[in-house]
N, C-alpha and C positions, 0 to 999 in steps of 0.2 A: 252573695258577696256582702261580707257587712259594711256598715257606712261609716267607719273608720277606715277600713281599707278603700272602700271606695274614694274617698279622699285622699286618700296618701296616694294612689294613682293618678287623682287629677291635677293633684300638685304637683307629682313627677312630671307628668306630658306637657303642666304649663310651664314648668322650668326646662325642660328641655325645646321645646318649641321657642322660648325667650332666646336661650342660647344659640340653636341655629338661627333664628333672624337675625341678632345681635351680627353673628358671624358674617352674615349673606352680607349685611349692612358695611361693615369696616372694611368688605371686601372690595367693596365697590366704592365706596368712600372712607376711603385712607384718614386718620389722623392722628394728630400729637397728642399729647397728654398735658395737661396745664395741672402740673403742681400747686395746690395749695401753700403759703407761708406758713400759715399753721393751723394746724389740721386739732378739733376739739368736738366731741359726739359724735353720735354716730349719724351716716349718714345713709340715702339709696334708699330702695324700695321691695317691699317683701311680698310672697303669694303664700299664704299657710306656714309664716314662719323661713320661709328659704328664701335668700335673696334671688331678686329678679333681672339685675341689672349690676354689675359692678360699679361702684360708687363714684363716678369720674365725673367732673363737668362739662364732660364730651355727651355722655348718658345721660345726666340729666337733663340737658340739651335735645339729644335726639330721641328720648325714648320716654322723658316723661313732663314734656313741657307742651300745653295746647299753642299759649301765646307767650310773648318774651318781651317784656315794653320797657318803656323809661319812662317813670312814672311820679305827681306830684304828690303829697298827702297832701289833701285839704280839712278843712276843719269839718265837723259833723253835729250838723244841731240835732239836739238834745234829744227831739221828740223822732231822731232817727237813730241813736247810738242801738249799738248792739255790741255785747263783749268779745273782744277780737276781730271787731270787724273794720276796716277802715275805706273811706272815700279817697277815690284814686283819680286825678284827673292824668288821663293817658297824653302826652309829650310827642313820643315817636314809638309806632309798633314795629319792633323789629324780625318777631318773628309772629308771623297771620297777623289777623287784625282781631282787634276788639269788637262787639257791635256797639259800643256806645264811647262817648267820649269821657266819660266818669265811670267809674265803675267799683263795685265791692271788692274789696281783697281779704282775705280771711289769713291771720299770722299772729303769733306771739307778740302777746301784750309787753309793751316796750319794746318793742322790733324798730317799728316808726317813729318818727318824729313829722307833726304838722307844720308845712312848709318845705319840708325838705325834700329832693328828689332823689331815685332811686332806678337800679336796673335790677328788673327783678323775671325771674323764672318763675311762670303760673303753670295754672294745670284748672281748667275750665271746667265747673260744676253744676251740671242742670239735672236738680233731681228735685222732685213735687213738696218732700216733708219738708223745704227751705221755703220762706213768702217770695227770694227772688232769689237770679243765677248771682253767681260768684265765683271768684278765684282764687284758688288757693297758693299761697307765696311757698316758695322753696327755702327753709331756714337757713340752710347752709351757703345757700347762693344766692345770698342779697346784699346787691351790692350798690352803698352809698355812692349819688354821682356827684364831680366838682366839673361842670359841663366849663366854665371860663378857664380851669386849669387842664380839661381834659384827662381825669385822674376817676378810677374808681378804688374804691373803702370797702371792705368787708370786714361785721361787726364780729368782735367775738366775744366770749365772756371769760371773766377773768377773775371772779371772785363769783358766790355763790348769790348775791344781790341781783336780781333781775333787772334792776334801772341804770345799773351802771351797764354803760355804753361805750368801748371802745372799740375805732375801726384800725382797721391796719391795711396794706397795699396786701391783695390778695394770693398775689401770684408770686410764686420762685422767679418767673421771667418774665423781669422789669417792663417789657414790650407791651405784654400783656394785661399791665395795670395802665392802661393809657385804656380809656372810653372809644375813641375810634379803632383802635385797633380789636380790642375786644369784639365791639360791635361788628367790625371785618369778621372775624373768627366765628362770631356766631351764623353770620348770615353764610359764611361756607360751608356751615351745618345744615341750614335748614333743608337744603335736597334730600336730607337723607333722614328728615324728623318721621317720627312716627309713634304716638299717641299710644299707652299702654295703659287699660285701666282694667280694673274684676269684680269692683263692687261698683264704685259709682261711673257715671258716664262723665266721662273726662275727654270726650269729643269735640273739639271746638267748634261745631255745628251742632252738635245735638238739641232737641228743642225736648220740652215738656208742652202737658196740656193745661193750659190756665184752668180753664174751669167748662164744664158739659154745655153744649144748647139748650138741652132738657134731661128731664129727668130719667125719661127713656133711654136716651144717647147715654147718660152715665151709667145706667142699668147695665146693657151692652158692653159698654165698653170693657166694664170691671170683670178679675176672672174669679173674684172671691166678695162676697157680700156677706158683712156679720153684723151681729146684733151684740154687743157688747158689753159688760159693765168693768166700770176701771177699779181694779183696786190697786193700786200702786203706780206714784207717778216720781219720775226721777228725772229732770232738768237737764240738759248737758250743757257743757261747760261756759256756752255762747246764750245759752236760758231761751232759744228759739225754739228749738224740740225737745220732748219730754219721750226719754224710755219708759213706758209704759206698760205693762203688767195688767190683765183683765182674767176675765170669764166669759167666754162664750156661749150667750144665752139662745142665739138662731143661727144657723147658717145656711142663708139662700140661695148663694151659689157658691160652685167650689168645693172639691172634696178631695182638692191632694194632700198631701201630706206636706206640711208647715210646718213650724215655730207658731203655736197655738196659745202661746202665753204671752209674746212679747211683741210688739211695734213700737217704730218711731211714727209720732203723734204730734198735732200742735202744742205747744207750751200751756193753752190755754184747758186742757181737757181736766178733769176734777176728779177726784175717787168717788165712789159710790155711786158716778153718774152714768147712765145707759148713752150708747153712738149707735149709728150703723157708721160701717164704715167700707167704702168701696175703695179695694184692691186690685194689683195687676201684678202679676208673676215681671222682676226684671229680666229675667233671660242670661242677667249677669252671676247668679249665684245660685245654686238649687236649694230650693225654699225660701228665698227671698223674698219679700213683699214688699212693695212701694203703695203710695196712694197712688188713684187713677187722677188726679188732677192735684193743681195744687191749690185750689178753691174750690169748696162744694163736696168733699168727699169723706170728709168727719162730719158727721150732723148728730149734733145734739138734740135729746129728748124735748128741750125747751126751743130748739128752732120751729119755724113755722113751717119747714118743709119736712121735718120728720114726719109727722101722724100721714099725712098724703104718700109720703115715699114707704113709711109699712106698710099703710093697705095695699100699696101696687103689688109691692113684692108677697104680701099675704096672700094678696089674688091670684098673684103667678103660681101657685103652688097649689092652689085646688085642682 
């Protein structure tokens, strides 16, 4: 079978298995539909191109939200900023809990405003090539709150200027732009939430591995070990991780078949410099590779643990 069609079948089986849960799901938990006032880009979420979910704020609700909170922006010193990332001091969790009472939110630059609060639709992101966890905000369902009038705002845009920021009452029924009702409305949902991811882990428990006990533990753990030199380093958009482009000068463990040119990398990695770098297959994509930790698992030629961590793996192979 070739691995075009092999995909096209696994995209078939994910989007049909979406749609009977989907179904199992309304069937058992009945709901309305909350109109938008006005409806502007596109919305929902895709597997291979095909939508996975019908684009409702019932669905994004139940099918692609870890936590659901009402949250402040706070301000971010300087020697913490990151592009599109904002500091969130959590209010009330309305739907699970947060683990921490501040936390990162990752959303379009000019979404936020600091000081301002917000009810906003996350989707919980623990994966190693980030320095920490974070959450990702739902564009279309953020919504400004006026907690003294009991009133929510959703922003839309209205000229092609990204700083211009207009909100408007978000729903066709008036009932529904009231905060406690809304808030009602979601938490009737939450019986029937259920967390849908395919690349990243968007589990609201999911943990990652900070960093190995030893050197051996990282050895182990990893299902692929390379010896690497970078020639091409490309930033993305937040300048945290770098798409990166190499040659494969060793490889110590490991011998499926990958994406042999390409990873996400720290920000920090330089062309023409040699890593090893310890991998771990996600289970979430085939051919996928993550780091095995999110410290300790790019090591540079100039760290002090490289030359000790070749010989091992040199010596593992005599």
């Amino acid at each position: 079978m070739t691995k075009g069609r092999k995909t096209v079948l696994v995209a078939v089986a994910v989007l049909l298995a979406s749609v009977v849960g989907y179904s199992a799901v309304t069937a058992f938990f009945p709901t309305r539909r909350l109109a938008l006032t006005e409806f502007q880009g596109p919305r929902g979420s895709a597997v291979f191109g095909l939508p996975l979910v019908e684009p409702t704020f019932e669905n994004h609700v139940i099918w692609l939200s870890s936590n659901i909170v009402i949250g402040t922006v706070l301000p971010t010193p300087p020697e913490r900023a990151s592009v599109g990332f904002y500091d969130v001091r959590v209010e009330e969790n309305i739907l699970s809990r947060t683990e921490d009472n501040t936390i990162k939110v990752s959303a379009g630059n000019h979404l936020f405003e600091v000081g301002e609060t917000y009810l906003m639709l996350l989707s919980r992101l623990a994966v190693t090539e980030y320095p920490f966890d974070f959450y990702v905000a739902d564009l279309e369902f953020t919504f400004r709150v006026d907690a003294p009038r009991d009133q929510v705002q959703r922003l839309v845009r209205v000229s092609e200027n990204p700083a211009e920021r207009v909100f408007i009452a978000p729903f066709q029924e008036p009932q529904f732009n009231s905060l406690s009702r809304l808030r009602e409305y979601i938490i009737s949902l939450a019986p029937a939430n259920q967390v849908r991811s395919f690349r990243f882990q968007r589990d609201r428990d999911a943990r990652v591995i900070e960093e190995a006990p030893s050197q051996a533990d990282l050895i182990n753990m990893a299902d692929h070990i390379l010896l690497i030199e970078v020639v091409s380093v490309r930033l993305n958009r937040n300048q945290m991780i770098a798409e990166v482009k190499f040659r494969t000068l060793n490889e110590f463990k490991g011998k499926e078949k990958y994406d042999k040119t390409g990873l996400l990398l720290p920000a920090s990695v330089e062309i023409n410099h040699r890593y090893l770098v310890f991998l771990v297959e996600s289970g979430e994509e085939a051919g996928h590779l993550t780091l095995a930790t999110r410290r300790g698992s790019v090591v540079a030629e100039d760290d002090p643990e490289f030359d000790s961590l070749l010989e091992r793996l040199t010596a593992s192979r005599r």
